[in-house]
PDBQT receptor file of N, H, CA, C and O in Angstrom, charges set to zero:
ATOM      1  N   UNK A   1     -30.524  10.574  17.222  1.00  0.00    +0.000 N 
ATOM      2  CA  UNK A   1     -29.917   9.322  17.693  1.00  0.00    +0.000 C 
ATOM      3  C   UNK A   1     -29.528   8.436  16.495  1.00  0.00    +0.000 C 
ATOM      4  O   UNK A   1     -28.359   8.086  16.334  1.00  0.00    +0.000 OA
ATOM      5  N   UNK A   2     -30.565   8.058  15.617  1.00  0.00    +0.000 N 
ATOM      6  H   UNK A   2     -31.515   8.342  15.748  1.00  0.00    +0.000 HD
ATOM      7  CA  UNK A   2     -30.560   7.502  14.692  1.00  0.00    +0.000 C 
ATOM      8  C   UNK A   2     -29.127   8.175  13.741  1.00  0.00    +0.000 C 
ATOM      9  O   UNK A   2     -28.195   7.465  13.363  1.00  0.00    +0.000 OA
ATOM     10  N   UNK A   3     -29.209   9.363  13.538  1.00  0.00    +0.000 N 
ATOM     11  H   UNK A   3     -29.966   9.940  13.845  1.00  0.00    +0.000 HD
ATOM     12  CA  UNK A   3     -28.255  10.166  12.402  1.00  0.00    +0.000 C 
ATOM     13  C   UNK A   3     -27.004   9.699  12.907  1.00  0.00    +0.000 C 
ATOM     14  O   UNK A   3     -26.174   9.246  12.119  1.00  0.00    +0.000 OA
ATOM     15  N   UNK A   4     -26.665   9.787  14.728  1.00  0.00    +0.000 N 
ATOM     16  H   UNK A   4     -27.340  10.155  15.368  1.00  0.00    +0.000 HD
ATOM     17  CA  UNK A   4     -25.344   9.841  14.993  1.00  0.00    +0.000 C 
ATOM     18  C   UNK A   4     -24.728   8.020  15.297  1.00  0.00    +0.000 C 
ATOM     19  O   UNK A   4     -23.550   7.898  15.633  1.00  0.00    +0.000 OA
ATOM     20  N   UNK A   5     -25.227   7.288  15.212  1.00  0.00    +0.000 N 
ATOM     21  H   UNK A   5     -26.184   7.387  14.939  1.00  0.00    +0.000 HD
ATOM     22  CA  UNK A   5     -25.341   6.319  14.768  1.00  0.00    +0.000 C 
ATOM     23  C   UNK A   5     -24.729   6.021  13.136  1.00  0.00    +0.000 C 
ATOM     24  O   UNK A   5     -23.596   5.713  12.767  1.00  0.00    +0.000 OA
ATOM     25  N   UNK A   6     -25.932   6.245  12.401  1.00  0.00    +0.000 N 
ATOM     26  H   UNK A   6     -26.853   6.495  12.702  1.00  0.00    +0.000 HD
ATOM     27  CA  UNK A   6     -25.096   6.542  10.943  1.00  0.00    +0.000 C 
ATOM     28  C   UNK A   6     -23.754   7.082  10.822  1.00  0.00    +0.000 C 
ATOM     29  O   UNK A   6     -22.777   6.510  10.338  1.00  0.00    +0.000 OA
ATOM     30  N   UNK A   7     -23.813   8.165  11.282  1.00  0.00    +0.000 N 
ATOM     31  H   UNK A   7     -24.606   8.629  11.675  1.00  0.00    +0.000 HD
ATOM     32  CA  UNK A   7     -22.540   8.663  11.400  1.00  0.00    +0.000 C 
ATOM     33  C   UNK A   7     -21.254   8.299  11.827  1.00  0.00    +0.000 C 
ATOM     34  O   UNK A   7     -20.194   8.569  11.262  1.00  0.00    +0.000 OA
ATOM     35  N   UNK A   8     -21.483   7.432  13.251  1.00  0.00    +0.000 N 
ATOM     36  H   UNK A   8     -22.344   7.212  13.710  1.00  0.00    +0.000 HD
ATOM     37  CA  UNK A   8     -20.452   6.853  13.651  1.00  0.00    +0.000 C 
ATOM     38  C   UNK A   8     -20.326   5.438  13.103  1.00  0.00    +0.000 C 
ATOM     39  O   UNK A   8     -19.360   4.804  13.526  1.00  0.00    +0.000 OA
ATOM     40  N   UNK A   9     -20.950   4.971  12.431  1.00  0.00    +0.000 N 
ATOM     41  H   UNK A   9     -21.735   5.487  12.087  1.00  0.00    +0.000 HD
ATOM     42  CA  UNK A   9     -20.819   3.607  11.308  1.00  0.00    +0.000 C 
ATOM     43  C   UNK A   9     -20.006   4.338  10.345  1.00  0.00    +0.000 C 
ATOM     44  O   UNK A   9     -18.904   3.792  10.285  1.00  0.00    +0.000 OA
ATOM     45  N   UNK A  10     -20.090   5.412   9.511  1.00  0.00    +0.000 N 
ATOM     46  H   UNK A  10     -20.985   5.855   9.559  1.00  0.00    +0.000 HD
ATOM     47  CA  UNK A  10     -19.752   5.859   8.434  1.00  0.00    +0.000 C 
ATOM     48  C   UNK A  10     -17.978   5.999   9.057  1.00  0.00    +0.000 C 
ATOM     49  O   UNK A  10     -17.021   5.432   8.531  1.00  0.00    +0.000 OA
ATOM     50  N   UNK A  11     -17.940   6.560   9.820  1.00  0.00    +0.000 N 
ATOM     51  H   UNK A  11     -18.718   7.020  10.248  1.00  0.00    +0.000 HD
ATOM     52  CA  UNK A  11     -16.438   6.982  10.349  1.00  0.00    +0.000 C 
ATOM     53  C   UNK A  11     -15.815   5.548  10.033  1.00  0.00    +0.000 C 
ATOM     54  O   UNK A  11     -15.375   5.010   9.017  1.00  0.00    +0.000 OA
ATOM     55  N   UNK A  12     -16.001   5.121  11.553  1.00  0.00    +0.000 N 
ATOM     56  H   UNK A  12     -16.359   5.558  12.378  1.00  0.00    +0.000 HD
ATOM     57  CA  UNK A  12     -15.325   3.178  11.315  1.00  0.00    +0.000 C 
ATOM     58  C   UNK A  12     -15.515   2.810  10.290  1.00  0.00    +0.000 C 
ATOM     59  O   UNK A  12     -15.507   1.613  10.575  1.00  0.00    +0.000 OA
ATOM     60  N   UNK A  13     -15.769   2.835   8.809  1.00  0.00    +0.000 N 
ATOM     61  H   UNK A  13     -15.775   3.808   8.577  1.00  0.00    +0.000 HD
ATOM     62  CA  UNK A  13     -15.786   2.258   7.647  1.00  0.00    +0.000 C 
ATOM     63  C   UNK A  13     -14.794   3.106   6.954  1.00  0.00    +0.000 C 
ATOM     64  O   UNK A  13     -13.645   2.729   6.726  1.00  0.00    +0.000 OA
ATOM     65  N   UNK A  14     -15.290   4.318   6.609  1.00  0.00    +0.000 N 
ATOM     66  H   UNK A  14     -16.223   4.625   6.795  1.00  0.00    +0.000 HD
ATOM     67  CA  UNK A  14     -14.140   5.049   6.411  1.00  0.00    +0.000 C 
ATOM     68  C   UNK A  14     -12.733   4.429   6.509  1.00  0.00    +0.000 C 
ATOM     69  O   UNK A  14     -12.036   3.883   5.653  1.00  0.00    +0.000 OA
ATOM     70  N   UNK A  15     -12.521   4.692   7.877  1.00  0.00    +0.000 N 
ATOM     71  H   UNK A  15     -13.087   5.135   8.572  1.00  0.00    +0.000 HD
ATOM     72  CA  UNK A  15     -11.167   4.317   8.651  1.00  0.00    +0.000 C 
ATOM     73  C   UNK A  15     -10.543   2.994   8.169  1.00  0.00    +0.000 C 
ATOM     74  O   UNK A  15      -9.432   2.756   7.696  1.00  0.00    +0.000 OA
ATOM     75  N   UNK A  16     -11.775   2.079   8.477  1.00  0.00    +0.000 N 
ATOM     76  H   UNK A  16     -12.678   2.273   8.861  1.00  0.00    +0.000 HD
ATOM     77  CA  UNK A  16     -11.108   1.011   8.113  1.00  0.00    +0.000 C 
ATOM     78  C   UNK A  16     -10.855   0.289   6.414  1.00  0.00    +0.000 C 
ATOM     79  O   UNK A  16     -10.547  -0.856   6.086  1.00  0.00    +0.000 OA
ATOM     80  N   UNK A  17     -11.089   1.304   5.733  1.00  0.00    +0.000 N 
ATOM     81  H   UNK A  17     -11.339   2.235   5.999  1.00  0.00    +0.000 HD
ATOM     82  CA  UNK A  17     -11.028   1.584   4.526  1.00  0.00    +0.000 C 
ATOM     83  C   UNK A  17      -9.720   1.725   4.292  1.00  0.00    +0.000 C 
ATOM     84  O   UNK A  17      -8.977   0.918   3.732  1.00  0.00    +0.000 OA
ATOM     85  N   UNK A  18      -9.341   3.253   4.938  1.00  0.00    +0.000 N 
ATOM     86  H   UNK A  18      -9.944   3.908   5.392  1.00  0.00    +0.000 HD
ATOM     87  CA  UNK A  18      -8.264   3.426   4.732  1.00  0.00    +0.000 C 
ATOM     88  C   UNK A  18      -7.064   3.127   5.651  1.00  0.00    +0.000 C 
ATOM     89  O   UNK A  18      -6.094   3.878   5.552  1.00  0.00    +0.000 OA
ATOM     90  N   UNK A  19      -7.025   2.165   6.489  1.00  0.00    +0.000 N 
ATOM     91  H   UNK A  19      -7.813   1.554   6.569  1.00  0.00    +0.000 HD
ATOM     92  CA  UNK A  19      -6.125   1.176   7.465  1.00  0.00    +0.000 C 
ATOM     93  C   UNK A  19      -5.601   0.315   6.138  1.00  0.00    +0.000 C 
ATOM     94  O   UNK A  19      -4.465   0.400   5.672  1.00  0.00    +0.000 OA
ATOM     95  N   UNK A  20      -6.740  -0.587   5.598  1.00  0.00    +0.000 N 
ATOM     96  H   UNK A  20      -7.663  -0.657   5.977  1.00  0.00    +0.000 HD
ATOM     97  CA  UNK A  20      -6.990  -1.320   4.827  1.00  0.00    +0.000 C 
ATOM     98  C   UNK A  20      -5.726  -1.193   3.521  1.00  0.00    +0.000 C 
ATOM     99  O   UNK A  20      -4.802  -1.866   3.065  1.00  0.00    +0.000 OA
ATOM    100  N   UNK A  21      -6.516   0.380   3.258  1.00  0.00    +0.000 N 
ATOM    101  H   UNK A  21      -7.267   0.927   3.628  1.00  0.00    +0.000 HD
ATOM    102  CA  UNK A  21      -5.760   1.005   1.591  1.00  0.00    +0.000 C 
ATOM    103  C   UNK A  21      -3.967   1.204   2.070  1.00  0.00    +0.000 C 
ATOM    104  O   UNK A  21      -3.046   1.281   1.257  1.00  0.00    +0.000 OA
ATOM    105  N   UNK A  22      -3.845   1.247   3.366  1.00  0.00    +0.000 N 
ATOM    106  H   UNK A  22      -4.593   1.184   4.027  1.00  0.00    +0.000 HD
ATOM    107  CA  UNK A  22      -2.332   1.789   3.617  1.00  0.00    +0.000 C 
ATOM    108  C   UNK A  22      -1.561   0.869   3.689  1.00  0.00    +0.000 C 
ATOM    109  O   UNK A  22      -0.353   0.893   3.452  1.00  0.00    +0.000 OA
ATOM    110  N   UNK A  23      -2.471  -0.363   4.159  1.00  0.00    +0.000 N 
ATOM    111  H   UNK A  23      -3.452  -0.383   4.352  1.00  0.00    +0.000 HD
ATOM    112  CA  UNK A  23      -1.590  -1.842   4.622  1.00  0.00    +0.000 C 
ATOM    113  C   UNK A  23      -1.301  -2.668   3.207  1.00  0.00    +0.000 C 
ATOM    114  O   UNK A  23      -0.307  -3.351   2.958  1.00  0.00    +0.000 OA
ATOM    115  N   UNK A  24      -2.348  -2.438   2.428  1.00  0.00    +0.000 N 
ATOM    116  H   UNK A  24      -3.155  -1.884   2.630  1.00  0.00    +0.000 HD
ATOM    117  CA  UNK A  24      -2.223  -2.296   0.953  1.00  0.00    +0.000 C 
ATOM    118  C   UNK A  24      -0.630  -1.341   0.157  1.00  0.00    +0.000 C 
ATOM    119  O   UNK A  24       0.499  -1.743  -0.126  1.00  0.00    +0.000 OA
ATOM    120  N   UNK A  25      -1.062  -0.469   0.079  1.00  0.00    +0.000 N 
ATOM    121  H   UNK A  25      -1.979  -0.142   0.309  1.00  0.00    +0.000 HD
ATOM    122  CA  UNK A  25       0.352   0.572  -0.156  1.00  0.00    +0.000 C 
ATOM    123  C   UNK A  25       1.634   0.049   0.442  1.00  0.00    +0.000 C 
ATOM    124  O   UNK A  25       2.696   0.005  -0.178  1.00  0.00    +0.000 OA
ATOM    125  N   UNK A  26       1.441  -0.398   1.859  1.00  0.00    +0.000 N 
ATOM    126  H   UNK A  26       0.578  -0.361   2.363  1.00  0.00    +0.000 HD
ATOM    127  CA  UNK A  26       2.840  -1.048   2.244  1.00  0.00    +0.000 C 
ATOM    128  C   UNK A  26       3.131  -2.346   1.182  1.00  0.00    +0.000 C 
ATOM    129  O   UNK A  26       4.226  -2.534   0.653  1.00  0.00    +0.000 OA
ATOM    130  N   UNK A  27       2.110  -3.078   1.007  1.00  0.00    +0.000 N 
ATOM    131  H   UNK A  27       1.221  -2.926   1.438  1.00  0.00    +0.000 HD
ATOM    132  CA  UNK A  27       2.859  -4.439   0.664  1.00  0.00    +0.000 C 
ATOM    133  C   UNK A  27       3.006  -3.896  -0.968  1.00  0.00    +0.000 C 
ATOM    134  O   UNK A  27       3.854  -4.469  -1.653  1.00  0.00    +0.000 OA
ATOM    135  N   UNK A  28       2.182  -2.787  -1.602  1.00  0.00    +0.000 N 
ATOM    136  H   UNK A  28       1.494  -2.322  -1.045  1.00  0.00    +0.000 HD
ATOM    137  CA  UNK A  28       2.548  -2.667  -3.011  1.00  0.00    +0.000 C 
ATOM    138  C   UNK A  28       4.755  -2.182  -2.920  1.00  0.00    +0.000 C 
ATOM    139  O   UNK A  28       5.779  -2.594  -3.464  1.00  0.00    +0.000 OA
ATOM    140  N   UNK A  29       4.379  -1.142  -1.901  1.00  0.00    +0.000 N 
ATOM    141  H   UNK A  29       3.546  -0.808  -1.459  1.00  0.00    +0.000 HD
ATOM    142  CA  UNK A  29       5.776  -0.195  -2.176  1.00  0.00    +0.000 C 
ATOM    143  C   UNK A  29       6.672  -1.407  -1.699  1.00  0.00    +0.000 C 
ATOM    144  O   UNK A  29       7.785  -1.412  -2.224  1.00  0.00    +0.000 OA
ATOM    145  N   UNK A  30       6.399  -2.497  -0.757  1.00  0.00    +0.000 N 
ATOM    146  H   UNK A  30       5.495  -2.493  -0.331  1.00  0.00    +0.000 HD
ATOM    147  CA  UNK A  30       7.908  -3.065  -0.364  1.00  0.00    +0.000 C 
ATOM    148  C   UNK A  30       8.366  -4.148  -2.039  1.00  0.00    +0.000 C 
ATOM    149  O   UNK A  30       9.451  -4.259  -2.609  1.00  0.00    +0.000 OA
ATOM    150  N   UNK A  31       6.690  -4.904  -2.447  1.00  0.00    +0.000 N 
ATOM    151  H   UNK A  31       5.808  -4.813  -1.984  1.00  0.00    +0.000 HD
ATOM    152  CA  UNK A  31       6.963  -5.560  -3.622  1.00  0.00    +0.000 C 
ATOM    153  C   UNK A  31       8.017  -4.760  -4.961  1.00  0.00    +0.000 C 
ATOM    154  O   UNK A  31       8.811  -5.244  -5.768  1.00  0.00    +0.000 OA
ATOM    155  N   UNK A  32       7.588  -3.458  -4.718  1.00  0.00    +0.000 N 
ATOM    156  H   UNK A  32       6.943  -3.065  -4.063  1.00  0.00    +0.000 HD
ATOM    157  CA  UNK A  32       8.362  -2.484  -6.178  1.00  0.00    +0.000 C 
ATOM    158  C   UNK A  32       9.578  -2.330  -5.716  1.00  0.00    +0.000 C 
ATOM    159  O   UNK A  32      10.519  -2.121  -6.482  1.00  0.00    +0.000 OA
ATOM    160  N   UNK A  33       9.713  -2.407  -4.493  1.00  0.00    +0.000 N 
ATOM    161  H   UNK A  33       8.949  -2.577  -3.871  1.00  0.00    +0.000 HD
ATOM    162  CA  UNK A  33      11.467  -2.269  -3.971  1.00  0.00    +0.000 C 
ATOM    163  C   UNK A  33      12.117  -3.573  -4.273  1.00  0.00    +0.000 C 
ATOM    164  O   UNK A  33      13.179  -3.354  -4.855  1.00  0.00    +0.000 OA
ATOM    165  N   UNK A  34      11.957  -4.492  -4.152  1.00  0.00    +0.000 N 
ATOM    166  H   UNK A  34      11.094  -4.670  -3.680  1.00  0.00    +0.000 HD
ATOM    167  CA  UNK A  34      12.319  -5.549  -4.532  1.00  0.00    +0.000 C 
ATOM    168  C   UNK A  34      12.367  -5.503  -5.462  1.00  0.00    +0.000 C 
ATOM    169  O   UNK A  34      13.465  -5.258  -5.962  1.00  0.00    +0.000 OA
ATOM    170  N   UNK A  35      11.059  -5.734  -6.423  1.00  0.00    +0.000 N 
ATOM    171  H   UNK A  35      10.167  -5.933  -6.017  1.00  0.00    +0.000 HD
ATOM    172  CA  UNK A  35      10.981  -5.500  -8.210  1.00  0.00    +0.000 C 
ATOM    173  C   UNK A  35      12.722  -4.262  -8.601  1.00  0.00    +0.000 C 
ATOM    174  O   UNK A  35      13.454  -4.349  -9.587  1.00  0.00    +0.000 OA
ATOM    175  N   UNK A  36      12.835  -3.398  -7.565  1.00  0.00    +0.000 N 
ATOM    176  H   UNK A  36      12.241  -3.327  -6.764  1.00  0.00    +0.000 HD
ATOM    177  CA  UNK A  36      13.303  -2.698  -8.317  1.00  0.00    +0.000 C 
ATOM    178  C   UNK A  36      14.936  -2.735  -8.175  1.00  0.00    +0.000 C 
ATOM    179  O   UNK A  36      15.689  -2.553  -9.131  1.00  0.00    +0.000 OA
ATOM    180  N   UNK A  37      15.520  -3.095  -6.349  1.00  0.00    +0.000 N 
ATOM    181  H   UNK A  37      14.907  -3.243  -5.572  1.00  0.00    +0.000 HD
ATOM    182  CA  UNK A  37      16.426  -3.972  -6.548  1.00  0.00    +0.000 C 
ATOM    183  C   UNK A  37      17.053  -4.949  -7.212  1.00  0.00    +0.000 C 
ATOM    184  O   UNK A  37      18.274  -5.039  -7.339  1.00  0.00    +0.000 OA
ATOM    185  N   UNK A  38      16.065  -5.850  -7.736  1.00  0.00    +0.000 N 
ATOM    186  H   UNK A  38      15.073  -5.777  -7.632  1.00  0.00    +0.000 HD
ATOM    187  CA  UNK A  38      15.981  -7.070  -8.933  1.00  0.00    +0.000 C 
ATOM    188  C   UNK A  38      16.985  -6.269 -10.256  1.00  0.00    +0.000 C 
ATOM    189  O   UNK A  38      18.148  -6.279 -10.661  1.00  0.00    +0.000 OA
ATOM    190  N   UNK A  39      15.399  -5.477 -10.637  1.00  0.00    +0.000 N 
ATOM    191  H   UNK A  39      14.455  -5.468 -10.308  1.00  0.00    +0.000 HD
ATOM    192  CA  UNK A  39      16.407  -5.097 -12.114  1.00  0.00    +0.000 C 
ATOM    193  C   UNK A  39      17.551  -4.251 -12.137  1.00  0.00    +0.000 C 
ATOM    194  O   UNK A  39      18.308  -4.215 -13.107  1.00  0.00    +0.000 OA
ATOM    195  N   UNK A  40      17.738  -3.441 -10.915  1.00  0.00    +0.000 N 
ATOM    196  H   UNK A  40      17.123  -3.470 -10.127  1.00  0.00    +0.000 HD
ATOM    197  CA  UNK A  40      18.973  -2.844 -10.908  1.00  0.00    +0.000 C 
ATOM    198  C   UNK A  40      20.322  -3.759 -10.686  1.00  0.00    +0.000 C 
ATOM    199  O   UNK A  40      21.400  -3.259 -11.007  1.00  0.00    +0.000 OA
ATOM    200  N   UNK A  41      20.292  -4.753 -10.281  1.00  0.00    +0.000 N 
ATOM    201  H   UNK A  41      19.416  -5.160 -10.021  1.00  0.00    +0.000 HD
ATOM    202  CA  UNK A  41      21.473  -5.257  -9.875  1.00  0.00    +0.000 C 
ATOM    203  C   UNK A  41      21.393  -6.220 -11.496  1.00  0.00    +0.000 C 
ATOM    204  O   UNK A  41      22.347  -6.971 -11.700  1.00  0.00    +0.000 OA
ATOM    205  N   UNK A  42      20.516  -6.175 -12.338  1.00  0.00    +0.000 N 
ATOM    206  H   UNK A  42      19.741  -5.565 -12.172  1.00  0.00    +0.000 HD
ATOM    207  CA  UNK A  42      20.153  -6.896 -13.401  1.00  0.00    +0.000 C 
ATOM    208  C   UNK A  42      20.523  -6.341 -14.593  1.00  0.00    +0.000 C 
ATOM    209  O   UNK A  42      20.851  -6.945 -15.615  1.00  0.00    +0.000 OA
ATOM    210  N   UNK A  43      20.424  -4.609 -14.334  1.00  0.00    +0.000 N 
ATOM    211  H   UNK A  43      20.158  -4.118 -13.505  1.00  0.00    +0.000 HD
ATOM    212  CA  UNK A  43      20.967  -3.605 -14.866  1.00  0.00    +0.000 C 
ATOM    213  C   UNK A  43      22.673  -3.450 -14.897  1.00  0.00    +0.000 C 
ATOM    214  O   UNK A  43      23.291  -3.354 -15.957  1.00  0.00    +0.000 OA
ATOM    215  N   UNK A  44      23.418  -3.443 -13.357  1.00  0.00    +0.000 N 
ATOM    216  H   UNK A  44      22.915  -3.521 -12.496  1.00  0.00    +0.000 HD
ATOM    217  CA  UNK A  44      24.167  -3.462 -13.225  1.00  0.00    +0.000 C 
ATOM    218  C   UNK A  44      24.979  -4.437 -14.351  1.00  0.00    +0.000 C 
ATOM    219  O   UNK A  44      25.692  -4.201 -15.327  1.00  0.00    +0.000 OA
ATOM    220  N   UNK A  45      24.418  -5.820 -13.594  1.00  0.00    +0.000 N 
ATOM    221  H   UNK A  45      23.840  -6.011 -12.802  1.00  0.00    +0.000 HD
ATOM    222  CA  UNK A  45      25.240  -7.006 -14.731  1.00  0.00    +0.000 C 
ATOM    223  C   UNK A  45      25.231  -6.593 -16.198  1.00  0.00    +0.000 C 
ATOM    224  O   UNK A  45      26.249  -6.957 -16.786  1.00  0.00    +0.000 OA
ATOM    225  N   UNK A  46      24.543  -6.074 -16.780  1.00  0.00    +0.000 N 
ATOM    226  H   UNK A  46      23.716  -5.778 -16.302  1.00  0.00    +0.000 HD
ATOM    227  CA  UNK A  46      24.656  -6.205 -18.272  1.00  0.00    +0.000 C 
ATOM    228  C   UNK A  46      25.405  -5.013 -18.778  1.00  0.00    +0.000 C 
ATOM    229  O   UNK A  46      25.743  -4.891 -19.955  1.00  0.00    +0.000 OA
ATOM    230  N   UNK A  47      25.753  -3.766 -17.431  1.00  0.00    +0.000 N 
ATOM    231  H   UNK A  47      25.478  -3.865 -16.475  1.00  0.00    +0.000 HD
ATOM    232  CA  UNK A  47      26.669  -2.608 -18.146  1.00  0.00    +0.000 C 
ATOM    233  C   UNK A  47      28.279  -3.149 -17.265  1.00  0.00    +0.000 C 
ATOM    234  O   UNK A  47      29.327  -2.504 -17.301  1.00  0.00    +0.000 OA
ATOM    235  N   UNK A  48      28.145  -3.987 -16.798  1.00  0.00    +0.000 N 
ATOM    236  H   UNK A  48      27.294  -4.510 -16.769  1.00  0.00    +0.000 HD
ATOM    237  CA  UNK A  48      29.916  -4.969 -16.701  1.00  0.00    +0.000 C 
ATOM    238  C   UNK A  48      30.009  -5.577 -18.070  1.00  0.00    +0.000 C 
ATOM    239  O   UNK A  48      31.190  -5.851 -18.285  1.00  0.00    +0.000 OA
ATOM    240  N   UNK A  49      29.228  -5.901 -19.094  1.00  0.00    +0.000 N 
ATOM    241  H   UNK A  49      28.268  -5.678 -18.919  1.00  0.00    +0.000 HD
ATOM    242  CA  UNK A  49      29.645  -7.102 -19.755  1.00  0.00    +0.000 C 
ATOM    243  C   UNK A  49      30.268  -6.075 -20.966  1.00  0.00    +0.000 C 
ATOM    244  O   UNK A  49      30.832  -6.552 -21.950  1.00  0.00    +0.000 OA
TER     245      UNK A  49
């Protein structure tokens, strides 16, 4: 009783670990798209001049 208990604590932490780590990953990858839009159009301008 006790073990499956542990066990099912361990899962939901887990999980919400990695809910956590993905919702994370979203806001890193949308920030680098931006970051990376930025310097490309930043890029762009300086091979017009």
């Amino acid at each position: 009783m006790k073990t499956w208990k542990i066990q099912n604590y361990l899962e939901q932490n887990s999980r919400a670990r990695t809910e956590r780590h993905e919702s994370q990953l979203k806001q890193y990858r949308g920030r680098t798209r931006i970051m990376c839009i930025f310097c490309f159009l930043k890029c762009q301008g300086r091979q017009k001049r």
